[in-house]
C-alpha positions in Angstrom: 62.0 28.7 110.1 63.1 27.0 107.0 60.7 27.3 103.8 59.2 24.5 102.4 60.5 25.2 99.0 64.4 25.5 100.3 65.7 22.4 99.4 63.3 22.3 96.2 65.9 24.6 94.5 67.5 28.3 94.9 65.0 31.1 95.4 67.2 32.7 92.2 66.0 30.1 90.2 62.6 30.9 90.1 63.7 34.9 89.1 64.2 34.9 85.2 63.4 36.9 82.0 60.4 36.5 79.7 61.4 34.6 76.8 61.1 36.6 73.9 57.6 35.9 72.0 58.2 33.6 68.7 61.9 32.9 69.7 62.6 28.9 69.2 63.2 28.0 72.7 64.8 24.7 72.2 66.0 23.0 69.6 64.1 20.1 69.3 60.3 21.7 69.8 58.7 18.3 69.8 60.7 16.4 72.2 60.4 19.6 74.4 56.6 20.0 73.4 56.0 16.2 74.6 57.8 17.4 77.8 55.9 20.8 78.5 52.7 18.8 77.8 53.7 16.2 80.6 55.2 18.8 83.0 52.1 20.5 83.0 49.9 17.8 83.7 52.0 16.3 86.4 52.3 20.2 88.4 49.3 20.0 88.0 48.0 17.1 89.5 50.9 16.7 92.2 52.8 20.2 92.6 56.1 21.2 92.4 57.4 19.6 94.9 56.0 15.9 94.5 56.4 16.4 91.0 60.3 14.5 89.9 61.9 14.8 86.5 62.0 10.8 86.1 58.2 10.6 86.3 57.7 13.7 83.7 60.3 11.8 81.4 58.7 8.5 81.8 54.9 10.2 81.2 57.0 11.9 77.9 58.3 8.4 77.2 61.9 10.0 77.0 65.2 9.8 78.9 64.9 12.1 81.9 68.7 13.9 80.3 66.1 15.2 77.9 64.7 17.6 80.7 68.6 19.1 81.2 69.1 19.1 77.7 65.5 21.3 76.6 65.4 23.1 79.9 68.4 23.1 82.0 66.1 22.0 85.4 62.7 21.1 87.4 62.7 24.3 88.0 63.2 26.1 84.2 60.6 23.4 83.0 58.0 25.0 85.8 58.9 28.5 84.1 58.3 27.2 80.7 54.8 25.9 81.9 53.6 29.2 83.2 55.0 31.0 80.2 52.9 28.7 78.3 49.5 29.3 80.4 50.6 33.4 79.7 51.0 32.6 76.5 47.7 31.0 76.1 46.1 33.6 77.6 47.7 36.8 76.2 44.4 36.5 73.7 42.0 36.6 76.5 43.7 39.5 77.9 43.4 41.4 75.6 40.2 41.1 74.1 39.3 41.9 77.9 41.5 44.8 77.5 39.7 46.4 74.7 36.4 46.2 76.1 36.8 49.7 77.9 37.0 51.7 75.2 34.4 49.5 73.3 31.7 51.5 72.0 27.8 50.4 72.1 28.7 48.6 75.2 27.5 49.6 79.1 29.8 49.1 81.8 27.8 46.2 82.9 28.0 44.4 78.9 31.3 44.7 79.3 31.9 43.2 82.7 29.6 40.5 81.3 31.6 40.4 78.5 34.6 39.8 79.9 33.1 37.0 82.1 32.3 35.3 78.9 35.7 35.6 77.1 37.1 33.9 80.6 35.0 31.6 80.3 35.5 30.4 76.5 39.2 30.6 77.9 38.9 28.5 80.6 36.6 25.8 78.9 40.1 26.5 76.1 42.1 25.3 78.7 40.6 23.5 81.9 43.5 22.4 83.2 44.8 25.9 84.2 42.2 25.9 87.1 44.0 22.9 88.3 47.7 23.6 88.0 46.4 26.9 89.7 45.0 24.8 92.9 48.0 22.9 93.4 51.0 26.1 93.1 48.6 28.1 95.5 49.2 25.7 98.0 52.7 27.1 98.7 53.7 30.8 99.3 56.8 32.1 97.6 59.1 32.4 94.8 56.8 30.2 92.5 53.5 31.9 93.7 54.9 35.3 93.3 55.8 34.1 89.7 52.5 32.4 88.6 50.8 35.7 90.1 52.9 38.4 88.5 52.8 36.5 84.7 49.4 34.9 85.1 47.0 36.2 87.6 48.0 40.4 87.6 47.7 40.8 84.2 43.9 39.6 84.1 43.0 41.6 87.2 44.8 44.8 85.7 41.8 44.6 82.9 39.3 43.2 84.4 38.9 44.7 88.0 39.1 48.3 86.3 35.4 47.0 84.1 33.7 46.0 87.6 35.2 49.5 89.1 33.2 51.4 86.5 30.1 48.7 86.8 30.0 49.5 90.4 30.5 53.1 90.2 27.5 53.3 87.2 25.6 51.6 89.6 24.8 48.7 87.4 26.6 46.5 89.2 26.0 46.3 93.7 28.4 47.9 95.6 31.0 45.4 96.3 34.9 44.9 96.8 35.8 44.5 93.1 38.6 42.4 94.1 36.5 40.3 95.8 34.2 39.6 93.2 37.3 39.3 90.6 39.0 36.4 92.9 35.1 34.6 93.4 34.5 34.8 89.2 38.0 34.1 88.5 38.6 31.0 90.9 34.9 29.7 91.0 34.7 29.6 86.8 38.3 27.9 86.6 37.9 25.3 89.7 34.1 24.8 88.6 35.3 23.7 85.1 38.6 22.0 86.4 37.7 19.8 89.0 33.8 18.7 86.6 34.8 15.7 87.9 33.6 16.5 91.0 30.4 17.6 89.9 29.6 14.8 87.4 28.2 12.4 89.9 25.4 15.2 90.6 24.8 16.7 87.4 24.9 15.4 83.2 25.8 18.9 82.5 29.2 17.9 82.3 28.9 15.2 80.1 27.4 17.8 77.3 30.0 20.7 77.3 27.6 23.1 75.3 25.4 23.2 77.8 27.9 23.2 80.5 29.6 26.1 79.5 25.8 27.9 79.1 25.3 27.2 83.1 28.8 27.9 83.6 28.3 31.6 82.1 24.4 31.8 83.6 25.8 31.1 86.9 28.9 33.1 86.9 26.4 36.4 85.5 24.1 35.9 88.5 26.9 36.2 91.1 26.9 39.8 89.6 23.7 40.9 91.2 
């Protein structure tokens, strides 16, 4: 049965290196900023797939060459996008990282902890939630990407906090991926799709307040 993504572009396209942190990337960072910025709305509102270079360029207000000249292709510019959300979250990770060896602090502070930091993280950046919705709609080389450079890295620090919550018994028994997929994916597509919410609540017109529910909520699910 023929993939979905076949004729979007060779599976090898989708396998490349980091690019080294702090290393210019392109030589003209704001036409290729303006770009990113674009490319990232438009995956995320539409997907890969429905997503064309002309529309990015024309949403940049450039010439679509640009994308060839800064990136190479669709493809490279997706990889640049997700090495952006990693980059962005790098901080988040590890401040969620340090947490277990954090002194003063219970293994259920910390799991709350680290809920919080996700939260001022996603609140950072809502429109990560977003681009995550549409990419999860596929399976495959892209998915396997965003998960290994986005999603694994989180779960490697924070599943290990609810482990030792559970264990200390200040935290329900529970699967602990579970609960990391439900706080992960109900914070992010809470805060990304507020649209949704607004006609039902003000909250979201007063982000303060928001973001207090937000955390109050997401603490609850705990138990």
């Amino acid at each position: 049965m023929k993939h979905p993504t076949d004729n979007a572009a060779p599976a090898t396209a989708f396998i490349a290196p980091r690019r080294a942190r702090g290393r210019p990337a392109y030589s003209d960072a704001g036409g290729a900023e303006a770009l990113l910025r674009s490319a990232r709305s438009a995956f995320a509102r539409s997907g890969y797939d429905a997503t064309s270079v002309r529309e990015i360029a024309r949403e940049s207000g450039v010439d679509p060459a640009l994308v060839a000249h800064h990136f190479g292709s669709k493809a490279a510019l997706w990889i640049a996008v997700v090495d952006q959300i990693a980059d962005e979250a790098a901080p988040m990770i590890a401040k969620t990282a340090d947490l277990r060896q954090t002194a003063g602090l219970g293994p259920r502070a910390r799991v709350e902890t680290a809920v919080s930091i996700l939260i001022d993280q996603v609140f950072l950046t809502p429109d990560v939630g977003m681009f995550f919705s549409t990419a999860a709609t596929e399976t495959g080389e892209r998915l396997d990407l965003l998960i290994e450079r986005v999603v694994r890295p989180f779960h490697d620090v924070f599943v290990p906090l609810l482990i030792d919550a559970i264990d200390a018994g200040e935290v329900p028994q529970q699967d602990p991926e579970i609960m990391f997929m439900l706080l992960a994916n109900g914070i992010s597509k809470t805060v990304a799709y507020s649209h949704v919410l607004r006609p039902f609540s003000s909250l979201t017109r007063r982000p303060r307040e928001f973001k207090s529910a937000v955390l109050k909520s997401a603490l609850a699910t705990l138990g």
